[in-house]
DRENLO-716606 format. One record per atom (N, C-alpha, C): x, y, z; residue in one letter. Coordinates in Angstrom, 1 decimal, decimal comma. Layout:
N
<node><u>X</u><v>Y</v><w>Z</w><type>A</type></node>
...
This chain:
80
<node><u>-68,0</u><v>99,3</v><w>22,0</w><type>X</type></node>
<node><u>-69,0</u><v>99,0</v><w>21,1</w><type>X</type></node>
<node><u>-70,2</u><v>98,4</v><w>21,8</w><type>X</type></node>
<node><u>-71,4</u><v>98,8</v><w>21,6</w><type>X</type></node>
<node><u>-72,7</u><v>98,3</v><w>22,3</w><type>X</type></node>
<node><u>-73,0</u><v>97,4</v><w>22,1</w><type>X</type></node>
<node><u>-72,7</u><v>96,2</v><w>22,6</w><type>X</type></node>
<node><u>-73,6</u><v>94,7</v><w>22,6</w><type>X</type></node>
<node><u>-74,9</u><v>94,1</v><w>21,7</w><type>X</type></node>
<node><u>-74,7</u><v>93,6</v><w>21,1</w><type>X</type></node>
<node><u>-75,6</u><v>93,3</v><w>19,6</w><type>X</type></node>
<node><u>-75,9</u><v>91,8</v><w>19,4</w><type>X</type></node>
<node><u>-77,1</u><v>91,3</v><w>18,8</w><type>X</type></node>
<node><u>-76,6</u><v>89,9</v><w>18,2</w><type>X</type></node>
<node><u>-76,2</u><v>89,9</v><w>16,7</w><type>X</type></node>
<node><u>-75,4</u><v>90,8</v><w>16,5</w><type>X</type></node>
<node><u>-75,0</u><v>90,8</v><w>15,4</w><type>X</type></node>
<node><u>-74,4</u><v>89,2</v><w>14,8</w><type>X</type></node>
<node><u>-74,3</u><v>88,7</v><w>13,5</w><type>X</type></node>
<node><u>-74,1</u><v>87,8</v><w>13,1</w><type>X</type></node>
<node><u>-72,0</u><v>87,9</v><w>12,9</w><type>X</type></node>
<node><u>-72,0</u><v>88,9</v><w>12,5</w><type>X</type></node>
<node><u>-70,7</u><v>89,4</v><w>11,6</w><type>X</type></node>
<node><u>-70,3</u><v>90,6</v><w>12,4</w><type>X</type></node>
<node><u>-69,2</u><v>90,9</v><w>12,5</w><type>X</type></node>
<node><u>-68,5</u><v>91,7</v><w>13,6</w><type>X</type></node>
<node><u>-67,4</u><v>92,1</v><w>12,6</w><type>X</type></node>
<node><u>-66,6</u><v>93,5</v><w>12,5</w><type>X</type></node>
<node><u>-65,5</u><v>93,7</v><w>12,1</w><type>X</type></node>
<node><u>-65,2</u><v>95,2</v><w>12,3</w><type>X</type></node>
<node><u>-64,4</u><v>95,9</v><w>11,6</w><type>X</type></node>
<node><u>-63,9</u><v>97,3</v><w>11,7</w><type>X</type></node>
<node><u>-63,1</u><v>97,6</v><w>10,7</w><type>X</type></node>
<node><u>-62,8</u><v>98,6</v><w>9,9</w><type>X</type></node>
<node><u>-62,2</u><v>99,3</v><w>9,3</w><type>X</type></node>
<node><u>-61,2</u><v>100,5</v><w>9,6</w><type>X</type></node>
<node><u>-60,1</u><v>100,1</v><w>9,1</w><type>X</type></node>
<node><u>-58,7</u><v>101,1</v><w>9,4</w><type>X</type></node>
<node><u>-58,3</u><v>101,4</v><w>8,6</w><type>X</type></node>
<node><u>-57,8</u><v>102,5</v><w>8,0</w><type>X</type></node>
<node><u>-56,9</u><v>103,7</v><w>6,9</w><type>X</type></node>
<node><u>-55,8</u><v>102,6</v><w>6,7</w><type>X</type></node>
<node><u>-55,9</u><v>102,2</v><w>5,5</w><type>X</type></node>
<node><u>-54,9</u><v>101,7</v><w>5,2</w><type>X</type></node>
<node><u>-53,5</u><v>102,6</v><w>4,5</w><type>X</type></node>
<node><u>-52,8</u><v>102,3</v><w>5,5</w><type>X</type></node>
<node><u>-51,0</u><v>103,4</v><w>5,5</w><type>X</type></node>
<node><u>-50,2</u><v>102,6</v><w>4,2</w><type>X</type></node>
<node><u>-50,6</u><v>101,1</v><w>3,8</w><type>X</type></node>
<node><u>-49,5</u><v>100,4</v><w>3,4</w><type>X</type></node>
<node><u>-50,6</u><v>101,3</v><w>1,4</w><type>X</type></node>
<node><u>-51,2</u><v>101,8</v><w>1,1</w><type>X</type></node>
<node><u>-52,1</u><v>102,1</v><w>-0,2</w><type>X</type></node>
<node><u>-50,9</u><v>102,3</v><w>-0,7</w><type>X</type></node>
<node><u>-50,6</u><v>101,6</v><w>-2,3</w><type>X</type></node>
<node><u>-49,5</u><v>102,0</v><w>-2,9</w><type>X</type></node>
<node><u>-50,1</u><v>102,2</v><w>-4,5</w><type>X</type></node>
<node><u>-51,3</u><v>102,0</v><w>-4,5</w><type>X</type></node>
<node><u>-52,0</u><v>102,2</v><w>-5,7</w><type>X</type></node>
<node><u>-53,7</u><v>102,7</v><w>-6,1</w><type>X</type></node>
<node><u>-54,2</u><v>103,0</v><w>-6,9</w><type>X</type></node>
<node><u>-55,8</u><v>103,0</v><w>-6,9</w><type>X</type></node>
<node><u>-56,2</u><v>101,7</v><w>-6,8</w><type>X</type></node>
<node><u>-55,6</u><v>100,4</v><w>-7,0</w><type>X</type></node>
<node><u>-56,0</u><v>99,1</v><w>-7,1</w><type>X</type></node>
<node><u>-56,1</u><v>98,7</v><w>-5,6</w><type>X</type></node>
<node><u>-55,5</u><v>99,3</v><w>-4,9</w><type>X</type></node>
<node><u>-55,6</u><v>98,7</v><w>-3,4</w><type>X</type></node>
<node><u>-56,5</u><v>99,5</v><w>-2,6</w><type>X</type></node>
<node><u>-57,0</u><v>98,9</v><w>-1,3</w><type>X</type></node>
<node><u>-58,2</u><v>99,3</v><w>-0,6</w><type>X</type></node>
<node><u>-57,6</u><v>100,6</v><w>0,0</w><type>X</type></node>
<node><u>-58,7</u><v>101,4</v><w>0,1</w><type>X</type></node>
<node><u>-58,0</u><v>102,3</v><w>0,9</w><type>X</type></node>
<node><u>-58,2</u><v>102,3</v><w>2,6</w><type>X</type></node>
<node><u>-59,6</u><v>101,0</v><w>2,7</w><type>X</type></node>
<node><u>-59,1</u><v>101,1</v><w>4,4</w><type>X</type></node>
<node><u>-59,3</u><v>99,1</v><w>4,4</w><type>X</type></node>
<node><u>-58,9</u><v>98,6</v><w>5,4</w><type>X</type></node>
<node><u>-59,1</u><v>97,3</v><w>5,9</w><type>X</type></node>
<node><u>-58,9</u><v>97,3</v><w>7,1</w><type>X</type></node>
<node><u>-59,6</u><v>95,8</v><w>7,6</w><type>X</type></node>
<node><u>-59,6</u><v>95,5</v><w>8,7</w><type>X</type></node>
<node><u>-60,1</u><v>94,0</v><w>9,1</w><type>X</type></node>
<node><u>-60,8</u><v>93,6</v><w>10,4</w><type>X</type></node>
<node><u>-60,5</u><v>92,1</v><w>10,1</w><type>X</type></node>
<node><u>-62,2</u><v>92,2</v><w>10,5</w><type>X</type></node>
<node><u>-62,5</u><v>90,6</v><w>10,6</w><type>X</type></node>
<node><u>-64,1</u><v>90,7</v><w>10,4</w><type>X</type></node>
<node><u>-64,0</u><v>89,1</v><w>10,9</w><type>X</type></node>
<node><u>-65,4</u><v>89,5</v><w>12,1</w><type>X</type></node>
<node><u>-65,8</u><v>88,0</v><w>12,6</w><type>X</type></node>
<node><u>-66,3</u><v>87,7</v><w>12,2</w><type>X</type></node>
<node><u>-67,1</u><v>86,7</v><w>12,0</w><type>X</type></node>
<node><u>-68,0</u><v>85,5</v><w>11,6</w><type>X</type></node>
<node><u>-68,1</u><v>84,0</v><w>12,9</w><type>X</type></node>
<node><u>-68,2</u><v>84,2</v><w>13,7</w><type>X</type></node>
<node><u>-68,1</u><v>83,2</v><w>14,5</w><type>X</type></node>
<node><u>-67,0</u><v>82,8</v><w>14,6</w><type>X</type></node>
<node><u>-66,9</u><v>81,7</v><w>13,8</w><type>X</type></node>
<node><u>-65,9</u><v>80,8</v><w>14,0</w><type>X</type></node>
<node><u>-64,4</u><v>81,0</v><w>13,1</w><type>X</type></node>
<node><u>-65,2</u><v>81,7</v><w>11,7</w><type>X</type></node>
<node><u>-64,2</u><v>82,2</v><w>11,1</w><type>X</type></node>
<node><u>-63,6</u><v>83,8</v><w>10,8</w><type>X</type></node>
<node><u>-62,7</u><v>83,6</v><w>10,8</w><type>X</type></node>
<node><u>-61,7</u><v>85,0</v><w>10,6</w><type>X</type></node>
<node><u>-61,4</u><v>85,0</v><w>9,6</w><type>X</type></node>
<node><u>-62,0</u><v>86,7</v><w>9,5</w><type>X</type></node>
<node><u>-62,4</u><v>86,9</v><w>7,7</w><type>X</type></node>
<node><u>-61,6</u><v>88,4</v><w>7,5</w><type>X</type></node>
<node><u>-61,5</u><v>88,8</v><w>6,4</w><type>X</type></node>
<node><u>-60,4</u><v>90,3</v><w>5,5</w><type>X</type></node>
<node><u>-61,7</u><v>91,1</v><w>5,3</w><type>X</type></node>
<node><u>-61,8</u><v>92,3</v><w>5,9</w><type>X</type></node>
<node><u>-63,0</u><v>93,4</v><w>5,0</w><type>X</type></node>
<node><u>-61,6</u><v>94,5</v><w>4,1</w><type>X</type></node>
<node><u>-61,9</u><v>94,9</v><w>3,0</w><type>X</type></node>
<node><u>-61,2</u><v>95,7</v><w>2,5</w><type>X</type></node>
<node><u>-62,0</u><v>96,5</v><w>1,6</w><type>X</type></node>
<node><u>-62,1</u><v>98,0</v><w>2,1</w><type>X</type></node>
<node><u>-62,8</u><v>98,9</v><w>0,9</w><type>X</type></node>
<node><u>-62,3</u><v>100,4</v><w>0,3</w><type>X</type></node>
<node><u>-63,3</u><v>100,5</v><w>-0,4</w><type>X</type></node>
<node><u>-62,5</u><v>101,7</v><w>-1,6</w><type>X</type></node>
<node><u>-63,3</u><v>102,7</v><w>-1,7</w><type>X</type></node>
<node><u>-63,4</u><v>103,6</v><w>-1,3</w><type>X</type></node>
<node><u>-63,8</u><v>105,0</v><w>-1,4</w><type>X</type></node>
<node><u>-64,3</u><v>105,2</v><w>-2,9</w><type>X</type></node>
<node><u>-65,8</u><v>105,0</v><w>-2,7</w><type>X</type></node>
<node><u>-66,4</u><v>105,6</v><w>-4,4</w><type>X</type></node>
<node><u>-67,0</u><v>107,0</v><w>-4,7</w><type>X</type></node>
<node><u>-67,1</u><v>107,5</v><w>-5,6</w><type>X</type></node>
<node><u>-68,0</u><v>107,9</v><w>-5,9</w><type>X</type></node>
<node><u>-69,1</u><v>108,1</v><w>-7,2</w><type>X</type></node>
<node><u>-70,3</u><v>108,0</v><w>-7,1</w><type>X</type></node>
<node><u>-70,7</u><v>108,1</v><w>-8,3</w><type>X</type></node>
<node><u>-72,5</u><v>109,4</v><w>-8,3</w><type>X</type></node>
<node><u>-72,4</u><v>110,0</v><w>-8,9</w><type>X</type></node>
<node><u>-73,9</u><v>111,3</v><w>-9,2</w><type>X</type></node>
<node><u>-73,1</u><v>112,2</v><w>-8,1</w><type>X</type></node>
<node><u>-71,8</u><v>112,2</v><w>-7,8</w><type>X</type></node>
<node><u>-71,9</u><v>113,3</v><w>-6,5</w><type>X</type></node>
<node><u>-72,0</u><v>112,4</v><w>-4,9</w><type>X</type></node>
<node><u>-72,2</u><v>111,3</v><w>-5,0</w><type>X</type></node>
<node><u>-72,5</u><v>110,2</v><w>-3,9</w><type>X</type></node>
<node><u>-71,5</u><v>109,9</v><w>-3,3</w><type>X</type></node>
<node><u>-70,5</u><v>109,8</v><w>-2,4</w><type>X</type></node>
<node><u>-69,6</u><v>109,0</v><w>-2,1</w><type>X</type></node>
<node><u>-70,1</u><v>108,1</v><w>-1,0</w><type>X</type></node>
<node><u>-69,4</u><v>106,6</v><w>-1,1</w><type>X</type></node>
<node><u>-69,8</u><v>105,6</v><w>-0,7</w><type>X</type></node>
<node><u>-68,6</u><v>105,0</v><w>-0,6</w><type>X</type></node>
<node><u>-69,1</u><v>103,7</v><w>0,6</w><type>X</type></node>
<node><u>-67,5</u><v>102,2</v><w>0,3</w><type>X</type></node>
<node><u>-68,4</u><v>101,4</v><w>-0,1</w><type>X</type></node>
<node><u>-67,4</u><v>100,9</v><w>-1,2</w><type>X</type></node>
<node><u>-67,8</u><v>99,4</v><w>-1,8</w><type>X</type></node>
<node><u>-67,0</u><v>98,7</v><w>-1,3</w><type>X</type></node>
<node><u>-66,8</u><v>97,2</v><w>-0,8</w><type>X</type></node>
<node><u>-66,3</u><v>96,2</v><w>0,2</w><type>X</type></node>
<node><u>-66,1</u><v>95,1</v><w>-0,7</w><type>X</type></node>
<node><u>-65,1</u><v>94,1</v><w>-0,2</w><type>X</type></node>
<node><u>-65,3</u><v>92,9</v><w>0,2</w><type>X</type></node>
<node><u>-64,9</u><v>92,0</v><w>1,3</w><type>X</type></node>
<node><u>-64,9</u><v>90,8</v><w>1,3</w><type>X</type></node>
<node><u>-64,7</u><v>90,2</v><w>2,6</w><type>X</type></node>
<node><u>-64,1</u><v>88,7</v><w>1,9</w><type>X</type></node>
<node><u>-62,7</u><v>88,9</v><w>2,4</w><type>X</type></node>
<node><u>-62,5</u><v>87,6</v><w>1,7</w><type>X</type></node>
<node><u>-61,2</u><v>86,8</v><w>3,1</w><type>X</type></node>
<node><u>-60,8</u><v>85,5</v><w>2,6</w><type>X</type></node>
<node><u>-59,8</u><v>85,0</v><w>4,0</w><type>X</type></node>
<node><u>-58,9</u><v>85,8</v><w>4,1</w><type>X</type></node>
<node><u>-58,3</u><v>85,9</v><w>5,3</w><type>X</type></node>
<node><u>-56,8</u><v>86,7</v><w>5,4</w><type>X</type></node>
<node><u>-55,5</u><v>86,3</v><w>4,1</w><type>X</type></node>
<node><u>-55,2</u><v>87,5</v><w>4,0</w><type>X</type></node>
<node><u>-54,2</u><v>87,1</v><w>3,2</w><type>X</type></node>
<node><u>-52,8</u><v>86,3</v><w>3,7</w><type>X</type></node>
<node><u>-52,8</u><v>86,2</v><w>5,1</w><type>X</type></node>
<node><u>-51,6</u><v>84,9</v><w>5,4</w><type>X</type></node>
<node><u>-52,1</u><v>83,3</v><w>4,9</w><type>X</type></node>
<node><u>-53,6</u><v>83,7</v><w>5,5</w><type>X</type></node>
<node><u>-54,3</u><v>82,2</v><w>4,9</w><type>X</type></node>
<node><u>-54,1</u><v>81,5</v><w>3,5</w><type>X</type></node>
<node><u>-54,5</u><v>82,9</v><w>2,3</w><type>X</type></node>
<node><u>-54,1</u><v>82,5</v><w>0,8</w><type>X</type></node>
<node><u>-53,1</u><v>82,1</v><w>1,0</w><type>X</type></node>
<node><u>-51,8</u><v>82,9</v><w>1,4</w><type>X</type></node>
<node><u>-50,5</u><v>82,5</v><w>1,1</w><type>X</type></node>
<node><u>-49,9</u><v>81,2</v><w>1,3</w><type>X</type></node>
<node><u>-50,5</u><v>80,6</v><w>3,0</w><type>X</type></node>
<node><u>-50,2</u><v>79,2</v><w>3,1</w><type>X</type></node>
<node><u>-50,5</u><v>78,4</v><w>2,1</w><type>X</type></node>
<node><u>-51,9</u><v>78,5</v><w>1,5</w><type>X</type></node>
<node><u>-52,7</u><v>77,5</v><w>1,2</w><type>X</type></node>
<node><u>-52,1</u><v>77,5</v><w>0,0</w><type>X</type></node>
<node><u>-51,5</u><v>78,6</v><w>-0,7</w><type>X</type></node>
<node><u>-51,0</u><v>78,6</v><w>-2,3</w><type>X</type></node>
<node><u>-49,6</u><v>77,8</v><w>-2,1</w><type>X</type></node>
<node><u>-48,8</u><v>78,3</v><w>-1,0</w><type>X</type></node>
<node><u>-47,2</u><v>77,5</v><w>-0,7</w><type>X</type></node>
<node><u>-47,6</u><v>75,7</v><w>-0,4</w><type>X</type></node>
<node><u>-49,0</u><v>75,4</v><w>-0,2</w><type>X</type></node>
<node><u>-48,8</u><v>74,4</v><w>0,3</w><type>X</type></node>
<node><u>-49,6</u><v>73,1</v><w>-0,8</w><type>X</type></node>
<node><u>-50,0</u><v>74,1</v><w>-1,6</w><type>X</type></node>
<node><u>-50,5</u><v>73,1</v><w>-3,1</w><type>X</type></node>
<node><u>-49,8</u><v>72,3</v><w>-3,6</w><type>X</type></node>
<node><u>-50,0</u><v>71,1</v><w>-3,6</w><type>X</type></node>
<node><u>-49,4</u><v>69,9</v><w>-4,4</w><type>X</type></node>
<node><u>-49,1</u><v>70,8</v><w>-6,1</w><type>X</type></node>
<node><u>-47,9</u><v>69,9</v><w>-6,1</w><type>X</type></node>
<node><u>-47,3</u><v>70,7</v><w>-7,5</w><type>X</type></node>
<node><u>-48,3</u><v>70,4</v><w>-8,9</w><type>X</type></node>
<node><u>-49,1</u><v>69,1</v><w>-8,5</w><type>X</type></node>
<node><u>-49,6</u><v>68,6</v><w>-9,4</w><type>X</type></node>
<node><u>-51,0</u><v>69,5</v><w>-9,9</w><type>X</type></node>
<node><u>-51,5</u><v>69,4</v><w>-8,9</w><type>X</type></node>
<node><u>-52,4</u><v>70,7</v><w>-8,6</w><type>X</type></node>
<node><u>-52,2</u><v>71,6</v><w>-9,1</w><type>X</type></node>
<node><u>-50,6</u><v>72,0</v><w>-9,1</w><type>X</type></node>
<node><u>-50,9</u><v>73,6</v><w>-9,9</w><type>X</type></node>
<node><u>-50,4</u><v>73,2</v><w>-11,5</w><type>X</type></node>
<node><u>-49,5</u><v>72,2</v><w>-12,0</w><type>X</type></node>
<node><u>-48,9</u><v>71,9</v><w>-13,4</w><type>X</type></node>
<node><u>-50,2</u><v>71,3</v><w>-13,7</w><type>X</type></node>
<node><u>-50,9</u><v>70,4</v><w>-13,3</w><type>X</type></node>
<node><u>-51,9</u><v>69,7</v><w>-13,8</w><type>X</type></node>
<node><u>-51,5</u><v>68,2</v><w>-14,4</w><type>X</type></node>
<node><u>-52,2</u><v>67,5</v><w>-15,0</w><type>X</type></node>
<node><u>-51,8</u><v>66,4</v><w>-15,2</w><type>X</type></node>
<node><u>-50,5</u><v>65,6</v><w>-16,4</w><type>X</type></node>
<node><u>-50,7</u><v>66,9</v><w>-17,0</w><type>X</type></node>
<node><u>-49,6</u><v>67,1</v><w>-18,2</w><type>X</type></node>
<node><u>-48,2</u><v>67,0</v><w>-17,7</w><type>X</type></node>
<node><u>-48,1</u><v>67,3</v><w>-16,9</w><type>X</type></node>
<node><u>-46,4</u><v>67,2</v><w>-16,5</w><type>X</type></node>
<node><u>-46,2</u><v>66,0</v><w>-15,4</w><type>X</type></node>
């Protein structure tokens, strides 16, 4: 890859694990300096156009900690 000042860095890979239209059909990971970020996109089309629409969100191990590691209270709320 040619040397850039790019702000944001990442790549996209065929995603093998697709088990639905809901899931991306390619992902891959995405820098940001300091943080390590998820690109995930979906093959569109619209007039005849095809295109990816994207997004970029934390890794999904990240959500997972952060949901296993929520105070119960946090998630029942103050009611219980």
């Amino acid at each position: 890859m040619p040397k850039t000042d790019a702000i944001v860095k990442g790549a996209l890979f065929k995603n093998d694990r697709k088990e639905s239209p809901n899931h991306p059909d390619m992902t891959g990971p995405c820098d940001m300096g300091d943080r390590k970020l998820r690109i995930a996109a979906w093959k569109q089309t619209k007039d005849g156009n095809t295109y990816l629409s994207f997004e970029i969100t934390e890794p999904q191990q990240q959500k997972q900690e952060e949901a296993q590691g929520a105070d119960l209270d946090d998630v029942l709320g103050d009611g219980y």
